[in-house]
N, C-alpha and C positions, 0 to 999 in steps of 0.2 A: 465356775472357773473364770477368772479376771483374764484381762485385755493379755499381760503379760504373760500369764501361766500360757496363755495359747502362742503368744509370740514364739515365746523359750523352748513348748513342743514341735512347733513350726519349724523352728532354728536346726533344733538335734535334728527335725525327721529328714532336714536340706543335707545337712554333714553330713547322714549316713547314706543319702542317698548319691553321695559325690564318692565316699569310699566305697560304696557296694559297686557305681558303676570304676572305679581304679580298679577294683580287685578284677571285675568283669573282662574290661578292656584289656589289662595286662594277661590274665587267665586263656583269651581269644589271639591276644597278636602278643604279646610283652610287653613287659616296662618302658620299653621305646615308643610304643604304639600312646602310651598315657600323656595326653597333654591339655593342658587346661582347654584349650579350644578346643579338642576331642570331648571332653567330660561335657563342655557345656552345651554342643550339639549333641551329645548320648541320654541326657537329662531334662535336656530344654531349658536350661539356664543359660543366663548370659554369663560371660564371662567376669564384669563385676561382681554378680549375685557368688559367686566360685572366690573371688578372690575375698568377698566379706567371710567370708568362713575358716579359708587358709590360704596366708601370706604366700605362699607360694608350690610347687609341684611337689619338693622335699616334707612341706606340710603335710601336705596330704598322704603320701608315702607313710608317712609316722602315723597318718590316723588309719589305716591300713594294718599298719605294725603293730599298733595298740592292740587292735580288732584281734590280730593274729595268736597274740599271746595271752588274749582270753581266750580263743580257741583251744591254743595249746596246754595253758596250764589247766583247763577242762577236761582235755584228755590225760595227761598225765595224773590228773587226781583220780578220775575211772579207771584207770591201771592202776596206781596204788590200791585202789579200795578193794579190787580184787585179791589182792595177795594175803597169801596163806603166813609167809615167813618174811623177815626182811630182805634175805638172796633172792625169792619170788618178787619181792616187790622191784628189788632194785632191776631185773630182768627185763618186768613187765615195764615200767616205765621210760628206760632204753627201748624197747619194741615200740612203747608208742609214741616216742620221741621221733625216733628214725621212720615209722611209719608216717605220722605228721608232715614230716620233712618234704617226704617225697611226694606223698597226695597233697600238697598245698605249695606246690612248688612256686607260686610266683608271691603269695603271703608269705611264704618263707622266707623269699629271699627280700621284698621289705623289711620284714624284721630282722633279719639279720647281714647283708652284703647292699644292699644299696645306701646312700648317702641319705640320714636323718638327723635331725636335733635331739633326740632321744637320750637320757640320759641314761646310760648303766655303770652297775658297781658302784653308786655314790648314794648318800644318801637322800639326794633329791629324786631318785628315779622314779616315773611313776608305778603306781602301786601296782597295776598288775606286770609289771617288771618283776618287781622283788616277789610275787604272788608266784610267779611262774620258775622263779629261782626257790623260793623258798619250798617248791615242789620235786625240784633236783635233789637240793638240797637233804630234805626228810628224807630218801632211801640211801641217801650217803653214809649219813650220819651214826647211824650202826655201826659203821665199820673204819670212820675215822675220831681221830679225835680235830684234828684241825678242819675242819668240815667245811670252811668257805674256801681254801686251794684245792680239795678233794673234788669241791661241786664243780670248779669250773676244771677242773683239768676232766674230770665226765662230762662235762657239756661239750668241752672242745673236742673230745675224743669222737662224740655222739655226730654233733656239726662235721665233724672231716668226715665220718663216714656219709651223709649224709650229701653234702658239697660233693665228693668223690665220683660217688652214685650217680646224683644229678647232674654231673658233667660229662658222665661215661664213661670215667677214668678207672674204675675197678666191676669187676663183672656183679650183676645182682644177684646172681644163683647164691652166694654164697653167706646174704647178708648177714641172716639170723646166726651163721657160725661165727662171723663177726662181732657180732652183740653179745653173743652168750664168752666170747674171748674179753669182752673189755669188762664184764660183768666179773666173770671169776678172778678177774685180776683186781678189781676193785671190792670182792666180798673174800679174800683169803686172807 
């Protein structure tokens, strides 16, 4: 292995080690609590060593985000791959959407409610954007024919219940009758 090849695994293992400790910090105190002088005494970097890597705190949020939606579109494909029929799949995937949501509450809300550069719905997004849509998207698509207003009008449905939940605003006893309600309205 050359000088470079080691720089370059150097490089990634500093990035992930700036986003493991965001997800950390925020997961412990919140998104508020994340600041680059926090990262770089939580790490042992200096604070230039932090800004070589991302221009700034929204940066890093996004590399967070990214993290999140490999997470996610990994769960979402382990619930499809379970399903029997496509109303099973579309179920399962709603469940572990919403489930996602709520056990990754401060990744979640990276990826989707705080301020990033991130592109979506374009087609520059990155790839595990459209990986993670293109995962909505396959148990939709049984049952519509315009399949990219179907996906996000179920991703939105999914995200409110979700947001909802996570802010206390609707009771959680009831969630799964919820999901199996946005379900049959989307496989009838």
């Amino acid at each position: 292995m050359g000088i470079s090849d080691r720089k370059g695994r150097e490089r990634a293992e500093r990035e992930t080690a700036i986003i493991d400790a965001a997800r950390r910090i925020a997961t412990e105190a919140g998104w508020g609590a994340v600041t680059i002088r926090r990262l770089a005494d939580d790490i042992e970097y200096s604070q230039p060593v932090i800004y070589s890597h991302f221009a700034n705190r929204d940066a890093i949020v996004a590399g967070v985000a990214l993290a999140g939606f490999a997470e996610l579109t990994a769960a979402l494909r382990a619930a499809r791959e379970l399903a029997g029929n496509p109303t099973d799949a579309l179920e399962r995937v709603a469940i572990a959407y919403v489930d996602f949501g709520l056990a990754q509450a401060p990744m979640y809300e990276a990826m989707f409610v705080l301020p990033s550069a991130l592109a979506f719905a374009q087609l520059d997004a990155p790839t595990v954007l459209r990986e993670a849509f293109a995962e909505l998207a396959g148990v939709v698509s049984p049952f519509f024919d315009e399949v990219d207003t179907a996906t996000e009008t179920f991703w939105a449905a999914l995200h409110g219940l979700v947001e909802l939940e996570r802010h206390g605003r609707i009771r959680p006893g009831p969630r799964i009758d919820r999901v199996r309600l946005i379900v049959r309205s989307f496989s009838a």
